[in-house]
N, CA and C of each residue as an Amber inpcrd file, in Angstrom:
protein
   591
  54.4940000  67.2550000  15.1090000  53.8770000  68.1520000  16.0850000
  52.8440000  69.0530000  15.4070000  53.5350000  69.4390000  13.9970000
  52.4390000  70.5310000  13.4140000  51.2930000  69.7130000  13.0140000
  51.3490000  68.3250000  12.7180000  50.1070000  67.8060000  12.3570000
  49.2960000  67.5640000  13.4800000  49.8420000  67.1800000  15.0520000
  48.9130000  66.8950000  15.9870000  48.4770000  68.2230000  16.4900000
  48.8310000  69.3920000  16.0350000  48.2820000  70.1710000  16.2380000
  46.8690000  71.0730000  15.2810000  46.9840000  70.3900000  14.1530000
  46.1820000  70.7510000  13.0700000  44.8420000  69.7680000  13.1450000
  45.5920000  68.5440000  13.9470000  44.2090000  67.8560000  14.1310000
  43.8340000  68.2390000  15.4440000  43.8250000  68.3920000  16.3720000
  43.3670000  69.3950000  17.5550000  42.7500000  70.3440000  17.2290000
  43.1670000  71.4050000  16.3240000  42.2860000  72.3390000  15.8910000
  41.5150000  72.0060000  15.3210000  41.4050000  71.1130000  14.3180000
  40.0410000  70.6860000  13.5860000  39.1840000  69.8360000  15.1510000
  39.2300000  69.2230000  15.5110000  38.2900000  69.0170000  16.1900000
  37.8120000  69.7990000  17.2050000  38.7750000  70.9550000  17.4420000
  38.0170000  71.8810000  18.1390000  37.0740000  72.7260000  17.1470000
  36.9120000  72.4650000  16.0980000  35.5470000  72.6650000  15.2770000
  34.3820000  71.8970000  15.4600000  34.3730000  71.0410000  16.0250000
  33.3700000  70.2550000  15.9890000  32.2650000  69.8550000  17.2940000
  31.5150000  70.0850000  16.4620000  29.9920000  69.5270000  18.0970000
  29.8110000  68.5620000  17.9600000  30.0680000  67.3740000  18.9590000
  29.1030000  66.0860000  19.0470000  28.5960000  66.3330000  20.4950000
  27.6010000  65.0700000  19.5620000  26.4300000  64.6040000  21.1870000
  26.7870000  63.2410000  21.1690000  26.6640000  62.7790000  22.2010000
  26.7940000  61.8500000  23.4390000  25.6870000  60.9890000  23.9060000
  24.8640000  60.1160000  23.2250000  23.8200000  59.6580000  23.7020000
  24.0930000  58.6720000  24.1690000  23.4020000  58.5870000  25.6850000
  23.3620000  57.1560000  26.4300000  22.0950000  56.5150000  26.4380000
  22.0510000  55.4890000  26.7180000  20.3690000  54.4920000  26.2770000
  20.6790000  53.4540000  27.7800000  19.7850000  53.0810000  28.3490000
  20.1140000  52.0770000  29.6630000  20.3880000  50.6740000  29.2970000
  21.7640000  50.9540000  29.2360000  22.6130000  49.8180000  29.5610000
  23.5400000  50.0370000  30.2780000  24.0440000  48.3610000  31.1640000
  25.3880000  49.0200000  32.5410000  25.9980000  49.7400000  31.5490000
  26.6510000  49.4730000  31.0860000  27.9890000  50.1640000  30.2530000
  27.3400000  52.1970000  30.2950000  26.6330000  52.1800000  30.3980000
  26.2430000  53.8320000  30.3630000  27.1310000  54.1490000  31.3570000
  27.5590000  53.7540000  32.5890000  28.4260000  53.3410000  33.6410000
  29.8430000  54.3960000  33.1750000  30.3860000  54.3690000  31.9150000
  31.4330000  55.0120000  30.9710000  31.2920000  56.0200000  30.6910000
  30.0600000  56.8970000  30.6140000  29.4120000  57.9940000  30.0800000
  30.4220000  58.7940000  30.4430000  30.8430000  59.2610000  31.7750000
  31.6180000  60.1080000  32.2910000  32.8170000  60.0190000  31.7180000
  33.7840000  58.9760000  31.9410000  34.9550000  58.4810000  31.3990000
  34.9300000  58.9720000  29.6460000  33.8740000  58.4090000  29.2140000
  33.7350000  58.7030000  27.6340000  33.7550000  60.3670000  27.1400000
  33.1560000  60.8250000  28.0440000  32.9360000  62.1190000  27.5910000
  34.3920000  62.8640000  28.4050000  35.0240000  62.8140000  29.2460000
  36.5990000  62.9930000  29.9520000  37.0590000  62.8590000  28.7320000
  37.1720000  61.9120000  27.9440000  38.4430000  61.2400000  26.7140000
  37.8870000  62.3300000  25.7430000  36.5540000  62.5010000  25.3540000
  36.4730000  63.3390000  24.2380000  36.7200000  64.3090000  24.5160000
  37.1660000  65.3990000  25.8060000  36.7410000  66.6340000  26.3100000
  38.4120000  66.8860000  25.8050000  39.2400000  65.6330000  26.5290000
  40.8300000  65.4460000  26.3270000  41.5090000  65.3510000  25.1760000
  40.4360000  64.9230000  24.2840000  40.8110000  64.6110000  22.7720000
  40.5900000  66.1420000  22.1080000  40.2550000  67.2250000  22.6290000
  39.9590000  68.3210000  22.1170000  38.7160000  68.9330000  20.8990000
  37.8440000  67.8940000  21.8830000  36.3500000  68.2440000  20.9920000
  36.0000000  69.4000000  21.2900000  35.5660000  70.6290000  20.2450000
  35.2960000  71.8540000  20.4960000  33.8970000  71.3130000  21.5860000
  32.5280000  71.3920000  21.1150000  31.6610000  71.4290000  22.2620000
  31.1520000  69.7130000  21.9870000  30.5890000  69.5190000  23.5770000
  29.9070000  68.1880000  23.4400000  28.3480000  68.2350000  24.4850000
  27.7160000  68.2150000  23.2680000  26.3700000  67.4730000  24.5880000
  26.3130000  66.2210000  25.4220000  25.6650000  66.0170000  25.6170000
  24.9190000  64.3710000  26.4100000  23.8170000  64.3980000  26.3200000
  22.7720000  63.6890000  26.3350000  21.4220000  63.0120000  26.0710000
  21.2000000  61.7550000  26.8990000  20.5750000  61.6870000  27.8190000
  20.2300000  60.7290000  28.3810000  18.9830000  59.9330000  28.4000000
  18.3950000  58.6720000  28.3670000  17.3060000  58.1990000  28.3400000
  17.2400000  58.1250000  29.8530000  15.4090000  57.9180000  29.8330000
  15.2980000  57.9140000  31.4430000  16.0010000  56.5530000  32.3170000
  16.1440000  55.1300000  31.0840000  16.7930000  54.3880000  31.3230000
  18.2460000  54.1440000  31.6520000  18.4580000  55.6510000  30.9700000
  20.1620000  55.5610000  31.5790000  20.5200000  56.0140000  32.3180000
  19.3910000  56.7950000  33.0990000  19.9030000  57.0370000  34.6040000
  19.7430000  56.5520000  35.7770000  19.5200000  55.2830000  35.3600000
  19.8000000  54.2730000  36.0810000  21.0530000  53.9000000  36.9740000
  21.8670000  54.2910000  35.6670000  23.3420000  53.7410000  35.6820000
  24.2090000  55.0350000  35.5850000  23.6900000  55.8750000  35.3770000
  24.5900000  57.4130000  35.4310000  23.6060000  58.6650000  35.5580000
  24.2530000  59.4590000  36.2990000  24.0240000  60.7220000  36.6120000
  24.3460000  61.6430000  36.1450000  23.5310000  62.6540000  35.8340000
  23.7760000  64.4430000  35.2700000  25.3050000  64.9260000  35.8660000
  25.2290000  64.7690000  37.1080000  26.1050000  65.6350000  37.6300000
  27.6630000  64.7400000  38.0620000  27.6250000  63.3900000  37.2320000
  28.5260000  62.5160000  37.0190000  29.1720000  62.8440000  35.3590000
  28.3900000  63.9500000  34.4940000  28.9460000  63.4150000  33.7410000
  29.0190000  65.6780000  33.5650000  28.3690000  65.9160000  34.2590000
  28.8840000  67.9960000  33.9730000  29.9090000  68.3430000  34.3680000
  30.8920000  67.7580000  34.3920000  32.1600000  68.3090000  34.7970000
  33.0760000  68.3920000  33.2760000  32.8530000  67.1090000  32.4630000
  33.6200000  66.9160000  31.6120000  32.9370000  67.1500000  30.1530000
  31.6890000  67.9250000  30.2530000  30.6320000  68.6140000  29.0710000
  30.5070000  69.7420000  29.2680000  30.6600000  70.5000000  27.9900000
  31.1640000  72.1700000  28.1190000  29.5390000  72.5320000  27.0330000
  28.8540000  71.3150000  27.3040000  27.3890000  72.0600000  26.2350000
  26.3180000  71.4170000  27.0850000  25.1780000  71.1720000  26.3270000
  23.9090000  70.8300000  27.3490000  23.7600000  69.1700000  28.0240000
  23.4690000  69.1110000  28.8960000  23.5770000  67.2830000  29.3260000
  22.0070000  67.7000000  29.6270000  21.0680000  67.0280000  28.9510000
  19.7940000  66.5690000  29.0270000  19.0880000  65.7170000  29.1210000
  17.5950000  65.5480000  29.9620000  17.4900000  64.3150000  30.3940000
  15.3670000  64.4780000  30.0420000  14.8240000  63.6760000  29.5530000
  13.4220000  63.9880000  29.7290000  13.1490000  65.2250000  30.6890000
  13.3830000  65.1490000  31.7210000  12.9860000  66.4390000  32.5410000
  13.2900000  67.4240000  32.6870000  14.8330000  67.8010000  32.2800000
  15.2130000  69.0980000  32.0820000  14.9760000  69.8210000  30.2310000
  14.4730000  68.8020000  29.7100000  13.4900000  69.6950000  28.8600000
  12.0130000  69.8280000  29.1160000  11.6730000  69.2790000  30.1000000
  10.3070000  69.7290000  30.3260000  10.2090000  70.8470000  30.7390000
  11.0970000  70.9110000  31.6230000  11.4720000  72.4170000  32.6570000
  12.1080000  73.2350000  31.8080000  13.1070000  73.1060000  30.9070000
  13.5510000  74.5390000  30.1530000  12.2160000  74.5220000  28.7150000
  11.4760000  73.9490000  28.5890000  10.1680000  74.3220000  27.2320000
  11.0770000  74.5800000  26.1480000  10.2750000  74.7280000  24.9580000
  10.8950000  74.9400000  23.7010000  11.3540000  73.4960000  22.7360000
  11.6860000  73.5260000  22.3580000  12.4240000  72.2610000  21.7530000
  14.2230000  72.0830000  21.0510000  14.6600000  71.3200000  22.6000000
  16.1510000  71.3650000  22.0620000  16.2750000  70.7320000  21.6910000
  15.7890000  69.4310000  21.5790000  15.9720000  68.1720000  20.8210000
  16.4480000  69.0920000  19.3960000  15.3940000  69.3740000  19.0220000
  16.2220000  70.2450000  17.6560000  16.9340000  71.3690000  17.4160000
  17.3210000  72.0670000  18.3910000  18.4350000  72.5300000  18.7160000
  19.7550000  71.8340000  18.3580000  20.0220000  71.0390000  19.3590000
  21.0660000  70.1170000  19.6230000  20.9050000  69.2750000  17.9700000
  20.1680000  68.8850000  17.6490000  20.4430000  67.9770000  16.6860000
  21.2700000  69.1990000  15.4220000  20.1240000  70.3780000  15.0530000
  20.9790000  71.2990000  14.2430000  22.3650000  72.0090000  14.4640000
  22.6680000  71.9030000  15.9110000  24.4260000  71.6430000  16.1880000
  25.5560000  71.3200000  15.7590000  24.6450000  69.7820000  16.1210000
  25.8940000  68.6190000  15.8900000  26.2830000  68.1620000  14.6370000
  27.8440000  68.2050000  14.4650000  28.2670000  67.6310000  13.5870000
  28.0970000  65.6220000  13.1110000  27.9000000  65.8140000  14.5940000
  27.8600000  64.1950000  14.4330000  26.7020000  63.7160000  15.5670000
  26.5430000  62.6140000  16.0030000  25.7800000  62.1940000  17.2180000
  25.8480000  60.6060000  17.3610000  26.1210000  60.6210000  18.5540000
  26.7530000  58.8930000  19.0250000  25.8080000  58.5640000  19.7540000
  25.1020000  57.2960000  19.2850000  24.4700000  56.4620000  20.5020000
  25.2420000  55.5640000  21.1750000  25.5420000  55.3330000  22.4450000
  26.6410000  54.5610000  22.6780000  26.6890000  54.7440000  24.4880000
  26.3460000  53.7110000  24.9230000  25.1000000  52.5120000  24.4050000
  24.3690000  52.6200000  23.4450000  23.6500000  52.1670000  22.8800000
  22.4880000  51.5970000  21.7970000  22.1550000  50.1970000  22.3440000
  20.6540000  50.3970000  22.9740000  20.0410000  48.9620000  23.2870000
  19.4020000  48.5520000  22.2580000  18.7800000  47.4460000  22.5450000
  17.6980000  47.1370000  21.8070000  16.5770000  47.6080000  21.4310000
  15.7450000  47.6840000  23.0960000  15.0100000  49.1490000  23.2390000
  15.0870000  50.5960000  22.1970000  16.4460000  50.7620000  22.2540000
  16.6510000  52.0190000  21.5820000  16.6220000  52.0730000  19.8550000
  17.4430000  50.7500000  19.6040000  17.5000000  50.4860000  18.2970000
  15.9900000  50.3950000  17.9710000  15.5670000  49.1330000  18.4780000
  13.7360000  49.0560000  18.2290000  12.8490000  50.4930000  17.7540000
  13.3000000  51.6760000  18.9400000  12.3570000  52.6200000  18.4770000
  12.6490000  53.4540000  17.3360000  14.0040000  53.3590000  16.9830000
  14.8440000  54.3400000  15.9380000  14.2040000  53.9730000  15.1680000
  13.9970000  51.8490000  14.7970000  13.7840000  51.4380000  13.5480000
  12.9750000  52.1430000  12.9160000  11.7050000  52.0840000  14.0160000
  10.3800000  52.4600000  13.9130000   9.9310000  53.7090000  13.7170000
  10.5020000  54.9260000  14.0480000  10.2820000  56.1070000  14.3360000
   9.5110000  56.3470000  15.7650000   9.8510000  55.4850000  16.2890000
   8.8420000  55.9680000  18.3230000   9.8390000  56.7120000  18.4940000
   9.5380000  58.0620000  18.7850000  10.1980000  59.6260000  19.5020000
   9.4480000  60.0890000  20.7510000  10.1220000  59.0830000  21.7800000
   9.2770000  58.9990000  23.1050000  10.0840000  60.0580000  24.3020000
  11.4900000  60.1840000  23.5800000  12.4310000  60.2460000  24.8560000
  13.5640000  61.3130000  24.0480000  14.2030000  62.2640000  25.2210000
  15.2550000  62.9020000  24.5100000  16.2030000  62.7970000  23.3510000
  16.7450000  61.2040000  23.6410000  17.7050000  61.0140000  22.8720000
  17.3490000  60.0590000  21.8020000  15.7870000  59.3960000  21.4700000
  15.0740000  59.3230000  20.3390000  14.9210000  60.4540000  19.4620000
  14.2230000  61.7530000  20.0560000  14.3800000  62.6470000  19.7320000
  15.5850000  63.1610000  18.8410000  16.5400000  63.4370000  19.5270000
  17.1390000  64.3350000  19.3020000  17.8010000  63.3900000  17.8600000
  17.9160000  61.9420000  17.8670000  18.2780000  61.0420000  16.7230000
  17.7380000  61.6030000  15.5190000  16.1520000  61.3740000  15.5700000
  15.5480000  61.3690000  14.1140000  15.2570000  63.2060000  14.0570000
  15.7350000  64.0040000  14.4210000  15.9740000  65.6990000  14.1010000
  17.3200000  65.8490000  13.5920000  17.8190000  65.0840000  13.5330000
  19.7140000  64.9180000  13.1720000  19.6100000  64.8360000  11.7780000
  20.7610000  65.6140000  11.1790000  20.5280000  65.5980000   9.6780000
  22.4230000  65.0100000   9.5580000  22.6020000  65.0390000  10.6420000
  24.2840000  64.9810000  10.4360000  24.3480000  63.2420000  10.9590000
  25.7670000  62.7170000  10.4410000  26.0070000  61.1750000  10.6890000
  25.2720000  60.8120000  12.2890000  24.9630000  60.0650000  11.9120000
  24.5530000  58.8990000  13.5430000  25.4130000  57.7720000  13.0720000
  25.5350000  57.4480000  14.4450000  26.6770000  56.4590000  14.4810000
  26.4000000  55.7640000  15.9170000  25.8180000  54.6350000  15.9020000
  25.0680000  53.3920000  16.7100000  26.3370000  52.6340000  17.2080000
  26.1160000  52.0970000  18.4520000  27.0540000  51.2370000  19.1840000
  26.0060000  50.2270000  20.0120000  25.5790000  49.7380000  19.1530000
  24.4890000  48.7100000  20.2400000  25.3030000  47.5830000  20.9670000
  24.8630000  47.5620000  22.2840000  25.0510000  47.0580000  23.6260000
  24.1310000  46.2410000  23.9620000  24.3520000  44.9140000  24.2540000
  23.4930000  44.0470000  24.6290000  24.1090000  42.1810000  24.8850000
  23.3840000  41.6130000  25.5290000  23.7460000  40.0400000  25.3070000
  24.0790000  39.3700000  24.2440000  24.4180000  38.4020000  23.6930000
  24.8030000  37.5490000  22.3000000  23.2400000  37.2680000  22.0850000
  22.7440000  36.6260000  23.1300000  21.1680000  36.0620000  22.6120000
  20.4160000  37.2400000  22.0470000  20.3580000  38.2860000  22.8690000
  19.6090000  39.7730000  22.2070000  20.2210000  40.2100000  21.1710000
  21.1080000  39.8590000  20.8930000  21.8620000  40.5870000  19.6100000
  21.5810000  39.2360000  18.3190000  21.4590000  38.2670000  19.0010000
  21.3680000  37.2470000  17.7410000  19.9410000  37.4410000  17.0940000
  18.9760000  38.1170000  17.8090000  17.4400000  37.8160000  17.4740000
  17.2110000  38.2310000  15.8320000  16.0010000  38.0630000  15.5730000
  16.3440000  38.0510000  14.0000000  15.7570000  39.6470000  14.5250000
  14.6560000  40.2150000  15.1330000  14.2630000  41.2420000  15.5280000
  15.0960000  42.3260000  15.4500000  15.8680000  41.9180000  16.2290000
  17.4340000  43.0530000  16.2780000  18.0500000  43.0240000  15.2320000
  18.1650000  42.3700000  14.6560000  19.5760000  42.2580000  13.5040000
  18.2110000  42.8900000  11.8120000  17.0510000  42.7200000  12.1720000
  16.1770000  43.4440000  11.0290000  16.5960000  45.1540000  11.4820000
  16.0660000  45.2460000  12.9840000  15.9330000  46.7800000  13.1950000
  17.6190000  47.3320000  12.6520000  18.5040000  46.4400000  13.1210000
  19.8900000  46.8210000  12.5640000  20.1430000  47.2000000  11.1110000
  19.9120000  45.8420000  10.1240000  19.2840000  45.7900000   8.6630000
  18.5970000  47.5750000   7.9270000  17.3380000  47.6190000   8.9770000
  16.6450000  48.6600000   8.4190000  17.7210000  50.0580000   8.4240000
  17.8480000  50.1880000  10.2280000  18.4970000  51.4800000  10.2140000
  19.9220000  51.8330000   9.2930000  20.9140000  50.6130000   8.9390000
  21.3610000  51.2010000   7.9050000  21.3670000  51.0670000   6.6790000
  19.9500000  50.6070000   6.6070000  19.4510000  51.2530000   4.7630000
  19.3050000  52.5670000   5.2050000  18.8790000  53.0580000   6.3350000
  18.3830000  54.7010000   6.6360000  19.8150000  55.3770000   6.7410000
  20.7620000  54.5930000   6.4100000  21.9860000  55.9340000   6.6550000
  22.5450000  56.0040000   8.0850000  22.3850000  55.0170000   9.0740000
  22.7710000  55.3230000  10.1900000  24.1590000  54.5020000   9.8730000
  25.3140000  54.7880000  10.6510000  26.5350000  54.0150000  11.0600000
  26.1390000  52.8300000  12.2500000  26.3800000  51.7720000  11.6820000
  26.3640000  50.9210000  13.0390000  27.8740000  50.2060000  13.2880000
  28.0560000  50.6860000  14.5100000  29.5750000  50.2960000  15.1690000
  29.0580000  48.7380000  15.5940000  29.9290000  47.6120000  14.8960000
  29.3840000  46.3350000  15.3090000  30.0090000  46.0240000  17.0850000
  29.4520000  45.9040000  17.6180000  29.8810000  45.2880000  19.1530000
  30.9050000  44.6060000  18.9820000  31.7410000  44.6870000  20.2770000
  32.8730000  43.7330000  20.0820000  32.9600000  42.9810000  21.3430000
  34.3090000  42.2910000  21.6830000  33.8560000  41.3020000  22.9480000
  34.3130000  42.3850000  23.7420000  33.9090000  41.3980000  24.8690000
  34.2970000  42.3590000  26.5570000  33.8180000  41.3880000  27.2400000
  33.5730000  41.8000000  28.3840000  33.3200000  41.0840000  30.4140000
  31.5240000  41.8260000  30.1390000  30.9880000  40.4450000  29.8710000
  29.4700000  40.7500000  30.6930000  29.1790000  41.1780000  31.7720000
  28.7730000  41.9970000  32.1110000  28.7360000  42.5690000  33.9290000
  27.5890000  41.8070000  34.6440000  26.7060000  41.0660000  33.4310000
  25.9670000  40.4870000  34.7390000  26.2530000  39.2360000  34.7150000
  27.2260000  38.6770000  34.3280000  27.6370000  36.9580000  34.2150000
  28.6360000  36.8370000  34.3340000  29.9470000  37.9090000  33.9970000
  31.1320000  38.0340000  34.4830000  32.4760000  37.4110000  32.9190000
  31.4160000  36.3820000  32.0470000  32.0830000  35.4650000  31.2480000
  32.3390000  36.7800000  29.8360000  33.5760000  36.3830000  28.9810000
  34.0220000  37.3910000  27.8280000  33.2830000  36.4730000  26.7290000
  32.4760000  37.8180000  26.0990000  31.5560000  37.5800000  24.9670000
  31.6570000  38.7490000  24.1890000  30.3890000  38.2030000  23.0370000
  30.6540000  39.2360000  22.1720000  29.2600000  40.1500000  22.6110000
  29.3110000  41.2870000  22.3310000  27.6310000  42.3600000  22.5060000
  28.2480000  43.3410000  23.4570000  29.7400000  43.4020000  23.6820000
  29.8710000  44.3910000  24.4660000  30.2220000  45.6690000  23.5310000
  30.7200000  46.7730000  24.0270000  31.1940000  48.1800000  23.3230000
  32.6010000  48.3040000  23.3120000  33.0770000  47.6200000  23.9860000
  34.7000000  46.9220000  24.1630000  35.3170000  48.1010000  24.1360000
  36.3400000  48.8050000  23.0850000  36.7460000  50.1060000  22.9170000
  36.0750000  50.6630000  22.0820000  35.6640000  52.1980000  23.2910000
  34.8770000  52.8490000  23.4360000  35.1540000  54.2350000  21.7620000
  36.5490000  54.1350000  22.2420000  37.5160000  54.5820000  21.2690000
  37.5060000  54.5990000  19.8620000  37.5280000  53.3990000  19.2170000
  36.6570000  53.2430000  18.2200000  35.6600000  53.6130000  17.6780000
  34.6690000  53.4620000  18.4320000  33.4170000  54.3540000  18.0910000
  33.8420000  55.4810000  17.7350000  33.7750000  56.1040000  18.6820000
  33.6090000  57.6470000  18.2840000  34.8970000  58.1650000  17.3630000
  35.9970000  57.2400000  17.3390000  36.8340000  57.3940000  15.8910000
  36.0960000  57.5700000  14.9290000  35.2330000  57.1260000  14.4070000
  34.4770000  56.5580000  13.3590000  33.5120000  58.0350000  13.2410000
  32.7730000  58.2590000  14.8580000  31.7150000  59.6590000  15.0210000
  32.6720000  60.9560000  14.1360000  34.2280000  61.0600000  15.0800000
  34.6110000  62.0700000  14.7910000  35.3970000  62.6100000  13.2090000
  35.4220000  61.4010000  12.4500000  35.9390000  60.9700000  11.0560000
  34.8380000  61.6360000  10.4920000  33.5590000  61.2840000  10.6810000
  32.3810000  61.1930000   9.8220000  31.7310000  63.1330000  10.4570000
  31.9320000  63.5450000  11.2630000  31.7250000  64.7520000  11.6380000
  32.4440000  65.7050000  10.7520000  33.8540000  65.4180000  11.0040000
  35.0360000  66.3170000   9.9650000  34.9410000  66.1580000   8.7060000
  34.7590000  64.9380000   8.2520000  33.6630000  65.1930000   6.6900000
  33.1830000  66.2160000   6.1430000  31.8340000  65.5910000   6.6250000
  30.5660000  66.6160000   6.8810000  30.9980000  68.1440000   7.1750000
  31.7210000  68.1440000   7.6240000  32.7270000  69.9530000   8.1760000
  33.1080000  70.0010000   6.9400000  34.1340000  69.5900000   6.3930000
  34.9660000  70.1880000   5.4750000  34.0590000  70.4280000   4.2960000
  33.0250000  69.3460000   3.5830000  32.5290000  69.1860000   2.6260000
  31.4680000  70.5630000   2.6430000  30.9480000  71.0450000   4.2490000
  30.1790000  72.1740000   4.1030000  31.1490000  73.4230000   4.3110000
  32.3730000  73.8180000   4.5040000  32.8940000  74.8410000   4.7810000
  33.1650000  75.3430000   3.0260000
């Protein structure tokens, strides 16, 4: 008991962000960020691409985020720059989804969109969950931008299987447990904590 309580308190030390990128699976955002809120993460952002609000909504996912949920437009409208805000925050920062799209621009440095942004202002672990088809994930394209970003130090959570949502058949390129991931975010956050306290 005294240890599940010592790890509760340590993670109520900790800030992560929450980045979604447009893929269905963004669909979880809410659910994902519920489990971390339950898991006793001190604060959590969200970051949304304009692509992921496609598939999820601001006000689908502010119930269960006790820090900023941002989207291209609500930093246009609040000015300033939180992208680096939020990035000097966080202990950690999850892409998850991670498309292709998204991976592509990280490789590159394109900082088009919030949660590009707020990536390459991050001095603390990133930790990638790319989401996509077997064929998009097999490309040599993808698997270089993959290659590059972790020579750059990023974490990449390899996909695991799941239910394709647009074909219905179990493959591999899904985010499967979600759980995992951010095991990995919140490991690599408390690190980074202890090593700077």
């Amino acid at each position: 008991m005294a240890e599940h309580d010592a790890a509760a308190e340590g993670l109520g030390q900790l800030t992560l962000t929450m980045c979604l990128s447009g893929s269905v699976s963004s669909v979880a955002g809410p659910h994902m960020a519920a489990w971390l809120s339950s898991a006793g993460v001190g604060r959590l952002h969200v970051a949304l691409t304009p692509s992921a609000q496609q598939f999820v909504t601001t006000n689908s996912l502010r119930p269960f985020v006790n820090g900023s949920v941002l989207t291209d437009e609500t930093v246009w409208s609040a000015g300033g720059a939180p992208h680096v805000r939020i990035a000097a925050e966080s202990d950690a920062v999850v892409v998850a989804p991670a498309t292709a799209a998204t991976l592509g621009k990280l490789a590159n440095g394109i900082c088009d969109n919030i949660v590009t942004q707020i990536v390459m202002a991050a001095e603390c672990p990133v930790i990638l969950a790319p989401v996509m088809n077997p064929a998009m994930l097999a490309k040599p394209a993808v698997r270089r931008n993959l290659d590059a970003l972790r020579a750059e130090g990023f974490v990449v959570a390899e996909p695991g299987q799941g239910v394709n949502a647009t074909n219905g058949r179990w493959e591999a390129g899904s985010m499967a447990d979600f759980r995992s991931v951010f095991a990995v975010a919140l490991k690599s956050a408390a690190e980074r904590k202890s090593a700077s306290d």
